[in-house]
C-alpha positions in Angstrom: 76.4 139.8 97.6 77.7 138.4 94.5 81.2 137.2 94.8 83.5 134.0 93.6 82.8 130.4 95.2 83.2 127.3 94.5 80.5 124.6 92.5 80.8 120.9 92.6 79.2 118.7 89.7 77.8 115.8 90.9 77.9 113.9 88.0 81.7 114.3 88.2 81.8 113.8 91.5 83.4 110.7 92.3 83.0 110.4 96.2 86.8 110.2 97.0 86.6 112.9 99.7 90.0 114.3 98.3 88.6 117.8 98.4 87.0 117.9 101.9 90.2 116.7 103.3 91.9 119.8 101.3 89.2 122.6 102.9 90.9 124.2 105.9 87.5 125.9 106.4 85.2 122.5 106.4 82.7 124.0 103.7 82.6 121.1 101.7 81.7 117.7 103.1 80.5 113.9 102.4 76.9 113.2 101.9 75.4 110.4 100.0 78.6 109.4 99.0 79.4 112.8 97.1 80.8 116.2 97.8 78.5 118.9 98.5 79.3 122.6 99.7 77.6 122.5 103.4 77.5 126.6 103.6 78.2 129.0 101.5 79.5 131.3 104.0 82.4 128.7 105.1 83.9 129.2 101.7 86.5 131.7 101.1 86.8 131.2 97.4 90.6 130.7 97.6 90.2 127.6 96.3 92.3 125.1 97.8 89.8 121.8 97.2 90.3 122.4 93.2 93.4 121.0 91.9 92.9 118.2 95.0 89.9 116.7 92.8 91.0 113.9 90.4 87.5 114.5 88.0 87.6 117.8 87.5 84.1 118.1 89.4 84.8 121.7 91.4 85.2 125.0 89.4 84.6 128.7 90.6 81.2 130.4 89.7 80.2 134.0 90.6 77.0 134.0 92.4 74.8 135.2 95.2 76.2 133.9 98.3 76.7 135.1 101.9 80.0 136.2 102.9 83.0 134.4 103.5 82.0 134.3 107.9 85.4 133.6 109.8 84.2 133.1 113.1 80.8 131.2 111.8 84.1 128.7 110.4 86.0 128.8 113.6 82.8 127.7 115.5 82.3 125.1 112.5 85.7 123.7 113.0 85.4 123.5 117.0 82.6 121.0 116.7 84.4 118.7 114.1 85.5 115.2 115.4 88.1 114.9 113.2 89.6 117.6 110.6 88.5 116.5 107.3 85.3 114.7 107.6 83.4 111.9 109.3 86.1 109.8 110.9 84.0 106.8 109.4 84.9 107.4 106.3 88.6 107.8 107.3 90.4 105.5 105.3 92.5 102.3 106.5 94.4 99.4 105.7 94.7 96.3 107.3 96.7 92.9 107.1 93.9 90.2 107.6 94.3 88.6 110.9 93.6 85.3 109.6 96.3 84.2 107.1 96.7 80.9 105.9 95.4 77.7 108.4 93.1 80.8 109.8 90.2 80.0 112.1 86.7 80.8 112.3 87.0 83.8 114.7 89.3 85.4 113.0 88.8 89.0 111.0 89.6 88.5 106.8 88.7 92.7 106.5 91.6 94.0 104.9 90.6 98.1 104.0 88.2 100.2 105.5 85.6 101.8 104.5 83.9 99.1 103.1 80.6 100.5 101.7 80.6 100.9 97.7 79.5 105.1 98.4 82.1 105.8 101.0 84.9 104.1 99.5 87.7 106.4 97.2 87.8 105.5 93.8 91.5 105.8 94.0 92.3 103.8 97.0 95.9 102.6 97.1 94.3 98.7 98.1 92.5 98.4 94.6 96.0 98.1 93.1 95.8 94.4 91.6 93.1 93.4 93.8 91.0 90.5 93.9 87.1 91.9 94.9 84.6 91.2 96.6 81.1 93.1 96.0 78.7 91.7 98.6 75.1 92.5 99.4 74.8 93.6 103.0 72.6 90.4 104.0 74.9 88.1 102.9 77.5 88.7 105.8 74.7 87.6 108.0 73.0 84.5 106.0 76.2 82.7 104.9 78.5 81.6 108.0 81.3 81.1 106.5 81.7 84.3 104.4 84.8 85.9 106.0 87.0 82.3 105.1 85.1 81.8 102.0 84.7 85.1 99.8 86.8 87.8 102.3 90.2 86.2 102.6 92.6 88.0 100.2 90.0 89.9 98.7 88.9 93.8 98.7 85.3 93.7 100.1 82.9 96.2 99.2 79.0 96.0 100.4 75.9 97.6 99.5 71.9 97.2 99.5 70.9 98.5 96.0 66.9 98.9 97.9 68.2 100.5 101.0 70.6 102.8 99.5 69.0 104.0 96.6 71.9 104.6 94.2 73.0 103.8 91.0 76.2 101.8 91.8 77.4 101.6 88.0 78.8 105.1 88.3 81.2 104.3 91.1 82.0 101.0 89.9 83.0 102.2 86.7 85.1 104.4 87.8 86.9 102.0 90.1 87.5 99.3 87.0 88.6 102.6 85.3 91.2 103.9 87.2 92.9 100.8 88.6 94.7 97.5 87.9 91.5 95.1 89.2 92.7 91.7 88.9 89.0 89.4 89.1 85.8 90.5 90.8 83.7 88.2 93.2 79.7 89.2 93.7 78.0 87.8 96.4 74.1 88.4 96.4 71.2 87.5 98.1 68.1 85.1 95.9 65.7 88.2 96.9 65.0 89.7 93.3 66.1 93.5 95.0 69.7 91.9 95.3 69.3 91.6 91.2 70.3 95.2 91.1 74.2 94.8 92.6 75.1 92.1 90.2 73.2 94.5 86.9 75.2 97.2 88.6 78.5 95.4 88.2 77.7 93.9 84.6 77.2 97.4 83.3 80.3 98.8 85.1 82.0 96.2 83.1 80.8 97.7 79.9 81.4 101.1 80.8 84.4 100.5 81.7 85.9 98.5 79.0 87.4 96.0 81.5 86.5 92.4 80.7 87.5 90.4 84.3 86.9 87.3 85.5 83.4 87.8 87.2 82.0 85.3 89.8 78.3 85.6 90.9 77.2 84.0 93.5 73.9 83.7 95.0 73.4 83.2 98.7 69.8 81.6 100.2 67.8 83.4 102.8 68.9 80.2 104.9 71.9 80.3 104.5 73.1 77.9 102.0 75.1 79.2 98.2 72.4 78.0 95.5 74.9 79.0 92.9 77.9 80.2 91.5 
């Protein structure tokens, strides 16, 4: 049948999760860091998600689609963990448990989620934050890396191999629409890890945002060769 639903850009799309949060039905959810609609016959064009997205990215299209199925959506909604999406990408903040005088066993996370595709672009810890973009390996070459580059900062992590993503589009959208005070990159000397900091350099442009910037490149032993 051809009826109204709803179409998400994903160039627009700015991975907040704003709208899946807003869908009573759970038709659109979080994959690859992005809205997508997961079935067209969980959505009953009413259109709650819309004024919810901060980009503009959903509108109403008439197309082919399968009708609107309230008991397919009840059965949907039964197997959810949590109403609005994967409770990993729920998000939190924390006071570090290691303030000043901390020791080494102590936690310097302050927000979660911590991975640059899950994270909202409009998450209320950005305001006037110090932070840190760190390569996933680094956590586990450096020792020292929650007292030396966590504490007091924002961290967010990513593997610019692994995940296959442009970064520079989330990024820029993050210097865009908040009050960053100085950003930290921590990478690894592997020439992959190249791609976070060129990520980060071009947000920077994109953005218009000229911050203090500190790269710092971590060895595969362990040891910060420099920045």
């Amino acid at each position: 049948m051809i009826r109204k639903i709803i179409h998400i850009d994903q160039e627009k799309c700015n991975g907040c999760g704003a709208c899946a949060r807003a869908c009573h039905e759970g038709a659109i959810g979080m994959e690859n860091g992005k809205a997508v609609l997961l079935r067209d016959d969980y959505c009953d064009g009413l259109g709650d998600c819309l004024p919810t997205c901060p980009t503009g990215a959903i509108t109403f299209v008439e197309r082919e689609a399968a009708a609107y199925d309230e008991a397919a959506v009840a059965r949907h909604m039964q197997q959810k963990p949590v109403a609005g999406g994967c409770p990993g990408q729920r998000m939190h903040q924390m006071a570090e448990a290691a303030p000043a005088g901390h020791t080494d066993r102590a936690s310097c996370l302050k927000q979660w989620p911590v991975q640059i595709k899950l994270v909202p672009v409009n998450a209320p810890f950005f305001a006037g934050a110090d932070v840190l973009i760190a390569a996933d390996c680094t956590a586990f070459a450096y020792a020292r890396m929650h007292q030396e580059f966590m504490h007091n900062r924002v961290t967010l992590v990513g593997c610019p191999k692994l995940d296959g993503v442009d970064y520079s589009e989330k990024l820029t959208a993050i210097l865009r629409e908040n009050e960053i005070a100085s950003l930290t990159v921590v990478r690894m000397e592997v020439p992959c890890c190249g791609g976070l900091t060129y990520a980060v350099q071009k947000a920077m442009a994109a953005s218009g945002r000229a911050l203090p910037c500190r790269v710092v490149t971590i060895s595969i032993d362990g040891r910060i060769l420099e920045g």
